[in-house]
C-alpha positions, -999 to 999 in steps of 0.1 A, spaced: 0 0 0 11 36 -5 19 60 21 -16 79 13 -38 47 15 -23 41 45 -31 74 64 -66 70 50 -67 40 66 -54 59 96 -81 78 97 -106 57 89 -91 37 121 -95 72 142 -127 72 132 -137 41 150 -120 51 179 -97 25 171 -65 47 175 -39 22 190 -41 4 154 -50 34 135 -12 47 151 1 19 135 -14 27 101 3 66 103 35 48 116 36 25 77 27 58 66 58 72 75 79 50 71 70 51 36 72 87 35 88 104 65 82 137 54 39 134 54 31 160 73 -6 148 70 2 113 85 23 129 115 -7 154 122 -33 125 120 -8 102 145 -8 134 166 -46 138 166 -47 95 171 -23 100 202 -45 127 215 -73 102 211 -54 80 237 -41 112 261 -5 102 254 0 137 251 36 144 250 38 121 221 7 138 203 29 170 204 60 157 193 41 145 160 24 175 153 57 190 158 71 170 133 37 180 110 46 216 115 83 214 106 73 188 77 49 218 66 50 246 80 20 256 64 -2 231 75 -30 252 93 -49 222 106 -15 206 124 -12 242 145 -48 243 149 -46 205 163 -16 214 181 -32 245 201 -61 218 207 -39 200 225 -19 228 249 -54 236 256 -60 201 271 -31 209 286 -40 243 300 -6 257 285 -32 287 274 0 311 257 12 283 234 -21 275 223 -27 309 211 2 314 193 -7 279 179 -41 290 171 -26 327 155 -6 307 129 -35 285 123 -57 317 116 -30 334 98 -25 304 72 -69 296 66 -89 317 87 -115 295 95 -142 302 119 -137 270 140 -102 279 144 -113 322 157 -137 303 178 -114 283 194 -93 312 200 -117 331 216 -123 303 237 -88 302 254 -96 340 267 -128 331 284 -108 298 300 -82 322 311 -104 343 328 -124 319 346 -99 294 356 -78 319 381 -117 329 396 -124 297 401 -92 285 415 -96 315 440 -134 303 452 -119 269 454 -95 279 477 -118 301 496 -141 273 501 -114 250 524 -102 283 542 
């Protein structure tokens, strides 16, 4: 199989919530062509799937430097440091998304991050009122 068929396979995998195998399918994907910056984004979004985090990041890492044009992989990527509450990375993430395809998911999400950073430190405050 080709290095395409495989990431479609990938995804088709991710799509049944079957990421440990659809991780797999990316890996042949890569190893046929190392430098698919579609395959490493879907293995990122396939690890995020599974919370292995860390390793999520490292691939769409690789997606980014593979091509760094690829708005979805910094889009995916700011996903991510939002699980992650790392709030100023996911917003530069989210910028270079926007400044590549501004699509309205990607504003959206964006906007998001500034409502999350305004609640979290008031509800970390009442939270630490409340065992005083």
């Amino acid at each position: 199989m080709s290095a395409a068929s495989w990431n479609q396979q990938g995804c088709q995998l991710c799509e049944q919530e079957q990421y440990s195998e659809a991780i797999a399918a990316f890996d042949q994907a890569i190893s046929l062509a190392p430098s698919f910056a579609e395959a490493w984004n879907n293995r990122g979004n396939a690890l995020s799937g599974l919370k292995r985090f860390a390793e999520a990041l490292g691939s769409y890492d690789r997606a980014v430097l593979m091509q760094p044009d690829h708005h979805q992989a910094w889009f995916n990527r700011g996903l991510l440091l939002t699980e992650m509450q790392a709030y100023g990375n996911a917003l530069e993430c989210f910028d270079r998304a926007i400044d590549l395809y501004p699509d309205p998911c990607y504003l959206h999400a964006r906007e998001t991050i500034w409502l999350k950073k305004k609640l979290i430190p008031v509800y970390q405050q009442n939270e630490s009122t409340r065992r005083v």
